[in-house]
Structures are given as structure tokens and as C-alpha cells.
C-alpha positions as CSV (number, residue, x, y, z in Angstrom):
1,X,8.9,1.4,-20.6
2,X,5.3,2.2,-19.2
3,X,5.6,4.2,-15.4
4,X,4.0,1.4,-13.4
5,X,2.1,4.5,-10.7
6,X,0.3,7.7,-11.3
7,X,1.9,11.1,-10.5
8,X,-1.3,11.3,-8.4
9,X,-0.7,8.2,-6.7
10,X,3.1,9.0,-6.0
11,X,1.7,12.5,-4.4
12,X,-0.8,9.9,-2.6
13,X,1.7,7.6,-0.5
14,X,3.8,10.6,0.0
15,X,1.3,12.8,2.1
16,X,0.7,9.3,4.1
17,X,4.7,8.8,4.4
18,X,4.3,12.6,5.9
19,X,1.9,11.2,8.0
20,X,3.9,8.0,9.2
21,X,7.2,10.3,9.6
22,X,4.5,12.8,12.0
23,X,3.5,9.8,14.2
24,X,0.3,10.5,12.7
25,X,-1.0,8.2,10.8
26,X,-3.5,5.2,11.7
27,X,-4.0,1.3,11.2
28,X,-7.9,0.5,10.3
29,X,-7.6,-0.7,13.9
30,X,-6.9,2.5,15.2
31,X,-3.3,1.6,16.4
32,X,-0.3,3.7,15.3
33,X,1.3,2.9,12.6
34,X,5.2,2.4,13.1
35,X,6.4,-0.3,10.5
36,X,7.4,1.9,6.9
37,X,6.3,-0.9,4.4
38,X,2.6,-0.9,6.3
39,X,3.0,3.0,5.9
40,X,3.7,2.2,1.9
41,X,0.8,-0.2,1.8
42,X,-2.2,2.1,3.4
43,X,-0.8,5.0,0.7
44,X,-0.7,2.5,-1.9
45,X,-4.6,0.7,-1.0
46,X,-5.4,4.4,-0.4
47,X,-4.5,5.3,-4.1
48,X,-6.5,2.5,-5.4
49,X,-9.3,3.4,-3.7
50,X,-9.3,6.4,-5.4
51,X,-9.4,4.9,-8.7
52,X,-5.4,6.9,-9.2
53,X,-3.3,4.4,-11.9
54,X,-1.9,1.4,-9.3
55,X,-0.5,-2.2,-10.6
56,X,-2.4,-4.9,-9.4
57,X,-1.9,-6.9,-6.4
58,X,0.5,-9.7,-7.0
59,X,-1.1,-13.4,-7.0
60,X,-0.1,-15.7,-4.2
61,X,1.1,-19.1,-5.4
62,X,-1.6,-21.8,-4.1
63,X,0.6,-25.0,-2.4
64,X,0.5,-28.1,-3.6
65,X,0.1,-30.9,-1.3
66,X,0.3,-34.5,-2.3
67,X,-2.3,-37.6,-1.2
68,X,0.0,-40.1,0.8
């Protein structure tokens, strides 16, 4: 079985979990971060930014709605 991340991008989201843990770390807003799967998320967007090995981004399921 393929490793689904980069060493580099594990090293990546664990320097900005280092910064989450710190009370250091940032929203794009400038807000503090203090939820952990928002910390997981900036290191992971981070990553791929970087152009570091990263799974793409899971498709949302459109809703159906039906003409009455």
C-alpha cells in the first residue's frame, strides 16, 4: 500500500501542530487558532502549497432536489 503524505509534508503539519500547541499559530484572518483539526488543515493546505506529496481534496456530493 502507497503512503498517502510525504515525509516532508508530515515534518510540515508538525512544525504548525508546534505552533498550535505554542498559541502561536494564525488563521488567514489573523485570529488565533484554537480548534486542532483547523491546526491540521493550515499544515496540510500549507504542504500543498509547497508542492510536498498531499491526496487531493475530497469531492463534495452535489444535492439533488426534485421539481414539485
Amino acid at each position: 500500500m502507497a503512503k498517502k503524505y510525504s515525509t516532508a509534508a508530515e515534518k510540515k503539519v508538525g512544525k504548525v501542530m508546534k505552533e498550535f500547541k505554542e498559541g502561536k499559530l494564525k488563521s488567514s484572518s489573523g485570529d488565533k487558532v484554537r480548534d486542532r483539526k483547523q491546526a491540521i488543515a493550515i499544515g496540510i493546505s500549507e504542504a500543498r502549497e509547497a508542492g510536498m506529496k498531499v491526496p487531493r481534496k475530497k469531492a463534495v456530493a452535489k444535492k439533488r432536489t426534485t421539481k414539485k
